[in-house]
C-alpha positions as CSV (number, residue, x, y, z in Angstrom):
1,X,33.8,41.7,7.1
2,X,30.8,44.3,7.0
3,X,27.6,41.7,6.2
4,X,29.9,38.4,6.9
5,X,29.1,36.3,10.3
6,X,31.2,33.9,11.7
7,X,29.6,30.2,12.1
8,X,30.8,28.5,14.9
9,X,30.0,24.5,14.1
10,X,28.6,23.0,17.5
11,X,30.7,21.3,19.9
12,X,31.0,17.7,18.9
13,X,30.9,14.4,21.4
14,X,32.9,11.7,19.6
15,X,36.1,13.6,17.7
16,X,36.2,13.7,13.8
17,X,38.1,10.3,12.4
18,X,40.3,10.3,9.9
19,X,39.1,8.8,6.6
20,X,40.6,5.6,7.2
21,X,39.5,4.7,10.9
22,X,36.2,5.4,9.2
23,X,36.2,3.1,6.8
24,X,37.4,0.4,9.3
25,X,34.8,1.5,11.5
26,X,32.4,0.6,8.2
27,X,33.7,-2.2,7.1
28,X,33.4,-3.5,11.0
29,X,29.8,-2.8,11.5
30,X,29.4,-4.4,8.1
31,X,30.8,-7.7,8.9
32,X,28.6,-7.5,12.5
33,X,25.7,-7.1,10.0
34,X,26.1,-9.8,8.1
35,X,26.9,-11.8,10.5
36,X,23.5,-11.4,12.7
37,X,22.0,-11.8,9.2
38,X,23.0,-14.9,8.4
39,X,22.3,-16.3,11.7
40,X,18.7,-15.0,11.2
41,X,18.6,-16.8,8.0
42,X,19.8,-20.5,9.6
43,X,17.3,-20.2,12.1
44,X,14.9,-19.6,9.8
45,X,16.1,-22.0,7.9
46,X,16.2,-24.8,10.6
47,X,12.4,-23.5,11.8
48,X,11.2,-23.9,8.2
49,X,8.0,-26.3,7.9
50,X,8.6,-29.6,6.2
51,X,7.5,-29.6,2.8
52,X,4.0,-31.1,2.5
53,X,2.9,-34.2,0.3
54,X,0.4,-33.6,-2.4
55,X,-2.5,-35.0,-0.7
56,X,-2.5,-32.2,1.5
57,X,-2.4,-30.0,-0.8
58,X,-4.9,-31.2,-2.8
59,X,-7.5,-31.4,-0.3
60,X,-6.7,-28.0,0.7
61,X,-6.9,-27.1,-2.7
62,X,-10.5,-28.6,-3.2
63,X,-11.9,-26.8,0.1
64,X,-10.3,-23.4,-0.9
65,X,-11.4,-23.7,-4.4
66,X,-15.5,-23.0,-3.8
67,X,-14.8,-19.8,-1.9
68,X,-12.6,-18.7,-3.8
69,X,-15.7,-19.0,-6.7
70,X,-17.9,-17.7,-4.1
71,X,-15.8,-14.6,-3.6
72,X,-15.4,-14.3,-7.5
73,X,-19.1,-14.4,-7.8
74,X,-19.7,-12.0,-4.9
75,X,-17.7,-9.3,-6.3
76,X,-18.9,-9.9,-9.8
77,X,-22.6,-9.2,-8.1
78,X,-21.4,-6.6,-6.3
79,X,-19.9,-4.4,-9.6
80,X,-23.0,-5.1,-11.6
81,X,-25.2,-3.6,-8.4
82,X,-22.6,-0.7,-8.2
83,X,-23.1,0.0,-11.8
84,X,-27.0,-0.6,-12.0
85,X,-27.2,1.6,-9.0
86,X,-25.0,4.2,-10.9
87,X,-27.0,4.6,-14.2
88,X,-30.5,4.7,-11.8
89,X,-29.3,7.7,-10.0
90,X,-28.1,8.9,-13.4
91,X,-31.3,8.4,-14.7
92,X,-32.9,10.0,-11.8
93,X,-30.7,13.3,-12.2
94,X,-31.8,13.4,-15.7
95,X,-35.5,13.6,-14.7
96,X,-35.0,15.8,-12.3
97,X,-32.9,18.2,-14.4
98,X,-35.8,18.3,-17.4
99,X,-38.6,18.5,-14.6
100,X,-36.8,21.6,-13.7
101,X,-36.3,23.0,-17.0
102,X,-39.8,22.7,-18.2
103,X,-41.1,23.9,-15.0
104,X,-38.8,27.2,-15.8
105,X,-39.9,27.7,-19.2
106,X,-43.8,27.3,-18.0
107,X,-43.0,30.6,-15.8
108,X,-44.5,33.7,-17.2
109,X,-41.8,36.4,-17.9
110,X,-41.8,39.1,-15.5
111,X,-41.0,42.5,-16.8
């Protein structure tokens, strides 16, 4: 009893249950679940679109179809800039870095 402390747990508002009024308790709240769940899923179900013919969805298929190039193309355009812009400012550092190095070796050595 010299470094030992005694815990006392906090005061609890709904009294422990035994293991088996727990698993009721579970199994209870399961079958609530499910329940809800499947009546989600039938109203989905019953609010569901028609499936649509094919003509639809080959017209819509032949107006999506030239943006979808058009974003294609776009982003190809947009890579090759990124990349063209990448190797210029490479470039440029390069220049830069020898323009300094031959301006430091033109220095005269001070001693």
């Amino acid at each position: 009893q010299s470094g030992a402390t005694h815990v006392v747990p906090p005061p609890v508002a709904v009294p422990p249950r035994t293991t088996i009024k727990a698993l009721q308790a579970q199994k209870v709240v399961a079958a609530k679940i499910q329940q809800r769940r499947e009546e989600k899923g039938k109203v989905a179900r019953s609010e569901a679109a028609p499936p649509a013919d094919e003509d639809l969805k080959q017209r819509v298929k032949a107006s999506v179809e030239p943006k979808k190039r058009a974003l294609a193309d776009d982003a190809a355009r947009l890579t090759m800039e990124k990349k063209a812009s990448g190797a210029q400012r490479v470039q440029e550092w390069k220049q830069q870095v020898h323009e300094m190095t031959s301006r430091v070796a033109e220095r005269p050595l001070l001693m």
